[in-house]
C-alpha positions, 0 to 999 in steps of 0.5 A: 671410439663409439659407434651408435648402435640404434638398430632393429633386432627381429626374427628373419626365417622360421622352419617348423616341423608339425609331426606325424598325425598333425594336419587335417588331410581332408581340408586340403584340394590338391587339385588346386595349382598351388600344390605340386606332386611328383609320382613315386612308384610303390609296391601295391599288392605286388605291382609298382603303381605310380603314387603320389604322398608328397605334395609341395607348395611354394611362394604362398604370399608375400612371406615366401611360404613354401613347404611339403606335405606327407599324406600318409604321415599327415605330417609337414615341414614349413618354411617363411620368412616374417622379414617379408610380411610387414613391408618394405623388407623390415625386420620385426620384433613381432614374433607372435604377429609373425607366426599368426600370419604364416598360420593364416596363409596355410590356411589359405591353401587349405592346410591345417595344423595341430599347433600341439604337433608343431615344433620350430626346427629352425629360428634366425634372428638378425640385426639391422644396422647403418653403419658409418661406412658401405658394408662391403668394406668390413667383409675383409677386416671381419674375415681377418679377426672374428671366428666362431666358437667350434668353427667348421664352416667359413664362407668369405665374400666379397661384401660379407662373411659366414662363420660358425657350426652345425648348430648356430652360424653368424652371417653379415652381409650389405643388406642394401646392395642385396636387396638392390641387387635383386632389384627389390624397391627398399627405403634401407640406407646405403650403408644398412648392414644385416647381422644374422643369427641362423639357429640350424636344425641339426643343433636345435637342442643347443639354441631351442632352451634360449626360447624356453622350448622347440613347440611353437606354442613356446615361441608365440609367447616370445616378446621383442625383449625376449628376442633381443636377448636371446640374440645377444647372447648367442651372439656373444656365445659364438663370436670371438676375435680370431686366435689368429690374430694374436699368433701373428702379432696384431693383438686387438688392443694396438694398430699394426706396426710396419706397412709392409707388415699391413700389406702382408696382412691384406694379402691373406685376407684376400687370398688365403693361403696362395698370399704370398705368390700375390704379394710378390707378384705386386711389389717383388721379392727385391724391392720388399727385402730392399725396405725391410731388409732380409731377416724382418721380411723372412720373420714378418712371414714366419709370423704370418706363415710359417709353413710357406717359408720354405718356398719363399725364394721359388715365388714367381712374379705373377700379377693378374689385373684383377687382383691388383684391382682388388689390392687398390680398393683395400688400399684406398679403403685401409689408407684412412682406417685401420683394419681392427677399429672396422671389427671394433665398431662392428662388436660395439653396433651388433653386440651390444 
């Protein structure tokens, strides 16, 4: 099936670092309320003295700029977030516009910066996309089939997933329940999902060559066509079907053969590795052997679970009300649709 993929690729949240010697310490009034201090004893010919060389401001205008300020390097890390300066929470494409702004709101508080000194640390793209169903019923699906190239962090939420690496990580989420969650006003569809690409500080020198550089003078240069391929390809650089899902048996290209066999799968999804004692404790040990018979159900396991087959008999039935209030709502989601064509229309709206 395909899916539309209109949507908006833009820049969400920049962290720059300007180096030692970089900013003009002279123009900064640290009297005033936007900046903050807390004393720190140095050794001053001999006796500790309270002295304060750090100075931090935040929530500077509507970009959420924030940040601290190292008087005796005159060196500074900056932190905002462009989804904020053009209204109603939009992502923009305008990265120069965006960068503009925040110079100008450092300005505002008296900070200013040797643009040659300034590298950008940090760099998260993101797509917004309305996709045909509430978001929230993809977290599951996705938290099934994608992983990430080098994998070492997987957070799974309710409405969401995070997957990826020290360098670059992946995070989808509901974007209109977020923002209405934390009663922000939007004119964002019900069904509005956001994909972001996080480029981490700790990995700059893997991502920073995708904008031809780490100085902010390099990124000032970026267009919106340059942003969106630079989006799509570390997209498609750390995003991949799960190995998972071809060592249980549910390769990408077919639907999954037995109910039982969903059941078993959602269950994972859910619960990670405590699925069994939740599936058990939903339906029995007696009534699954019953419809499948001992031998399929006892293979279906090993092809899910190997390890656990060994406790297989020692399960008790434990059901909890919440859970089984989580299992009705997969259900009621899953009964219509199956899990791979939600990773599908996914791949086809954020990918392409």
């Amino acid at each position: 099936m395909n899916y539309g993929n209109s949507s908006t690729i833009g820049v969400d949240k920049v962290w720059m670092r300007i180096d030692a010697d970089g900013i003009d310490v002279n123009s900064i009034d640290l009297r005033s309320e936007r900046w903050s201090g807390t004393p720190q004893a140095k050794n001053i010919e001999g006796a500790y003295m309270p002295v304060r060389d750090s100075f931090r401001f935040d929530e500077i205008g509507e970009g959420h700029l924030c940040g601290k300020v190292d008087l005796l390097r005159r060196s500074a890390e900056v932190q905002f977030n462009p989804t904020h300066f053009f209204g109603d929470y939009a992502l923009t494409s305008d990265v120069s516009g965006a960068f503009h702004r925040a110079f100008d709101l450092m300005a505002s508080i008296g900070l200013k910066i040797d643009l040659d000194a300034c590298k950008v640390k940090r760099f998260d793209t993101a797509r917004d996309a309305v996709l045909t169903e509430s978001p929230s019923n993809y977290a599951a699906p996705l938290q099934m089939y994608l992983s990430a190239k080098r994998e070492s962090t997987r957070l799974a939420y309710t409405d969401g997933l995070t997957i990826g690496n020290s360098s670059m990580q992946i995070g989808f989420y509901n974007r209109a329940l977020h923002l209405s969650n934390k009663k922000v006003l939007h004119s964002l569809h019900t069904n509005t999902a956001r994909n972001e690409i996080r480029c981490l500080s700790k990995g700059a020198k893997v991502w920073t060559p995708k904008y031809y550089g780490e100085s902010v003078t390099d990124f000032l240069k970026l267009d919106a066509d340059g942003l969106a391929s630079a989006y799509r390809d570390q997209f498609k650089s750390l995003v991949s079907i799960a190995d998972e899902s071809a060592r249980i048996g549910t390769p990408h290209a077919f639907e999954m053969a037995s109910s039982v066999y969903d059941e078993m799968l959602y269950f994972k999804s859910i619960h990670g590795s405590h699925w069994q004692s939740h599936l058990f404790s939903a339906y029995g040990l007696s009534a699954l052997t019953d419809k499948v018979g001992e031998i399929q159900l006892i293979d279906m396991i090993i092809d899910i679970d190997s390890h656990k087959t060994s406790k297989l008999t020692r399960h008790r039935l434990k059901k909890k009300h919440a859970d089984m209030l989580t299992l009705e709502r997969i259900r009621h989601t899953f009964a219509k649709r199956k899990p791979i064509s939600y990773v599908d229309e996914y791949l086809q709206t954020f990918a392409a």
